[in-house]
C-alpha positions in Angstrom: 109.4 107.4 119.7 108.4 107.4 115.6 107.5 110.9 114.4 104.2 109.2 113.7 103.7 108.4 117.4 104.9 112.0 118.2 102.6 113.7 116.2 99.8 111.7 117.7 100.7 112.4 120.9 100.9 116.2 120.8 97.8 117.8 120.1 99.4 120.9 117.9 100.7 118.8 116.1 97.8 116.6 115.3 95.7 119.5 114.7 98.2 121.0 112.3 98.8 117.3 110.6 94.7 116.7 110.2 94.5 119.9 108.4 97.2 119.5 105.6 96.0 115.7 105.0 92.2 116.4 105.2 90.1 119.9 103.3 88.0 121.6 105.2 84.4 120.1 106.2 85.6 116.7 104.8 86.3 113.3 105.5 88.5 112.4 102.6 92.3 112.9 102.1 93.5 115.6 100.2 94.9 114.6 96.4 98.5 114.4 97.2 98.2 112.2 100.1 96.3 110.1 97.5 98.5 109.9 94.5 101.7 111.0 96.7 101.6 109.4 100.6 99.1 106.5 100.8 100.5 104.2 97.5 104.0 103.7 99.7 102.5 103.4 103.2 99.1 101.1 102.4 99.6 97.5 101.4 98.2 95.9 98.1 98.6 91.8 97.8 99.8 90.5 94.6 97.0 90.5 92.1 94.7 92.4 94.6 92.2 94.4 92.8 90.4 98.1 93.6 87.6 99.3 91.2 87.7 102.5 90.0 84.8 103.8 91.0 85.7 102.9 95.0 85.4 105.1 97.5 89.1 105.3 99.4 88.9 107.7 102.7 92.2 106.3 103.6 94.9 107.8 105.4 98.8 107.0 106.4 98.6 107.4 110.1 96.5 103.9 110.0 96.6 101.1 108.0 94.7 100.2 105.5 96.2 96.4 103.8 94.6 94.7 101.0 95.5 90.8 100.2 96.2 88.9 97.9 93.6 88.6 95.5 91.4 90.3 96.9 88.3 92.6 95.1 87.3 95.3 96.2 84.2 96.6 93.6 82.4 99.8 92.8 80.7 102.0 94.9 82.4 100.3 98.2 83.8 103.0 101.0 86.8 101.9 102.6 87.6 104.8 105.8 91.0 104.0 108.1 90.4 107.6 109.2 89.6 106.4 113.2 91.0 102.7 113.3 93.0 100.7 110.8 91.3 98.5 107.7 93.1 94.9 107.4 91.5 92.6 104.5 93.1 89.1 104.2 93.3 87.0 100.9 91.1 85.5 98.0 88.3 88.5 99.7 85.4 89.7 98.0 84.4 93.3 99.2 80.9 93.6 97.3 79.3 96.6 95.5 78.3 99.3 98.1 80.4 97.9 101.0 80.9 100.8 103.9 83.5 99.4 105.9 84.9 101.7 108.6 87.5 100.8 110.8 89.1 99.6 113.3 87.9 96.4 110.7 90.1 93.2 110.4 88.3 90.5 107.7 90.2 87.1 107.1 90.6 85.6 104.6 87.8 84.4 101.7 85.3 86.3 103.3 82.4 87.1 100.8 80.4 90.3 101.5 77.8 90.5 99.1 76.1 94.1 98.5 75.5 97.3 100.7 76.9 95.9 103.6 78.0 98.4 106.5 80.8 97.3 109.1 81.7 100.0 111.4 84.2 100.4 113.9 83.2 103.6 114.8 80.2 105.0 117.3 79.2 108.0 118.4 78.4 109.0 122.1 75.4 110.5 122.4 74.6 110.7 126.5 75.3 114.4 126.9 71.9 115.9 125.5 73.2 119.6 125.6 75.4 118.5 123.0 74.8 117.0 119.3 75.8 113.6 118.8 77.7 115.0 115.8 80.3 116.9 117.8 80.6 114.0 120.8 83.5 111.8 121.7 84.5 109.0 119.1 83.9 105.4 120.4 85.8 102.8 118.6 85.7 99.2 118.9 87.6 96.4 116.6 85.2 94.4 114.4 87.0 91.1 113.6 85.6 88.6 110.6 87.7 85.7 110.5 87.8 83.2 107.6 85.4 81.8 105.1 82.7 84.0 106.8 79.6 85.1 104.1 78.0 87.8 105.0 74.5 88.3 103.0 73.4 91.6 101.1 72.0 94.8 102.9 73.8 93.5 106.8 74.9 96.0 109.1 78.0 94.6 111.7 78.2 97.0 114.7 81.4 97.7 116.6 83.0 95.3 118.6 81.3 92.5 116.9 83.4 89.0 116.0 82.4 86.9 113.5 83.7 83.3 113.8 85.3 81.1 110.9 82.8 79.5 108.4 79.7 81.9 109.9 76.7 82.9 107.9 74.8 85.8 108.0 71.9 85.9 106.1 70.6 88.9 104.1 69.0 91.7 105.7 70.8 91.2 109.5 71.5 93.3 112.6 74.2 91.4 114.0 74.9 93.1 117.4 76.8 90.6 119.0 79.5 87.9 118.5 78.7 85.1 115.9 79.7 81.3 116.6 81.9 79.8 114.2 80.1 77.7 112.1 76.6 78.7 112.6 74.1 80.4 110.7 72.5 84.1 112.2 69.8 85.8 110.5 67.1 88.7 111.8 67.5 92.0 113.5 69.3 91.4 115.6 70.8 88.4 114.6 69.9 85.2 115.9 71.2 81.7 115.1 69.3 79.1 113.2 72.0 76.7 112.5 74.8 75.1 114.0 77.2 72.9 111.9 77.6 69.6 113.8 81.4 68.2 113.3 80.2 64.6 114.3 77.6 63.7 112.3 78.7 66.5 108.9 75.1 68.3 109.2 73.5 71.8 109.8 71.5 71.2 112.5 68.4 73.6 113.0 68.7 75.4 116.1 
């Protein structure tokens, strides 16, 4: 067993681990896990590219890899903090992107502004206690290739989007997308489906 799994595994040790990495009342690594831990365990692709003005919440004990090429610009939020952050190749991670994992996008996948993709819920069913301060619910969020995802869309957890998928600006999507469709509204619905036989986006 890795000293990574151990630590996981033994709640001392967690605890104690959490504490150095992250300050008090925070959700951000400390400074030297920034400039000191992260650069050798997080993968950046060749020619890959993080604004300056990004928000990383990233931390070792999950992964966060960037591809090749990819962009990442200002004001995004990138957090591996419950589940890890994979972005493929030639990916464009648009101004004011929240993206919270367990994530996984493919690769050239545009997201256009102020998207939110989460992983992560919150239960809520125990009304003696604030959602705040209940149990953690994570589910994977997968975005395969070629997807576009429209300004101001909010993908829940657990949510796939299939290869060459649309979502258009403004969208719920609350469940999984067809490849090669177009989904629009809150929630999502599809409009369009790509038709292989006849090379037309046929209204739905």
């Amino acid at each position: 067993m890795s000293l990574t799994d151990r630590i996981k595994n033994n709640p001392v040790l967690k605890s104690l681990a959490l504490k150095l990495m992250i300050p008090a009342n925070e959700h951000k690594p400390r400074l030297w896990v920034s400039l000191f831990v992260n650069p050798f365990i997080h993968k950046r692709g060749r020619s890959s590219i993080i604004r300056r003005r990004t928000r990383l919440d990233v931390f070792p004990y999950n992964k966060f890899d960037l591809g090749n090429y990819s962009v990442i610009e200002d004001f995004a939020t990138i957090n591996n903090g419950v589940g890890d952050v994979i972005i493929g190749e030639h990916t464009i991670v648009g101004i004011g992107n929240v993206i919270i994992g367990p994530v996984t996008i493919g690769s050239d996948v545009m997201l256009a502004q102020n998207i939110v993709i989460s992983g992560l819920n919150h239960g809520y069913e125990n009304v003696d206690i604030s959602p705040r301060k209940q149990k953690e619910i994570c589910k994977q969020v997968l975005i395969a290739d070629d997807v576009w995802i429209g300004a101001n869309c909010v993908i829940t957890p657990g949510v796939s989007i299939g290869k060459h998928a649309i979502v258009g600006a403004g969208s719920v999507v609350t469940k999984d997308v067809v490849a090669y469709t177009v989904v629009v509204g809150n929630p999502a619905k599809m409009i369009k489906k790509y038709n292989h036989l006849t090379r037309v986006w046929d209204k739905v």
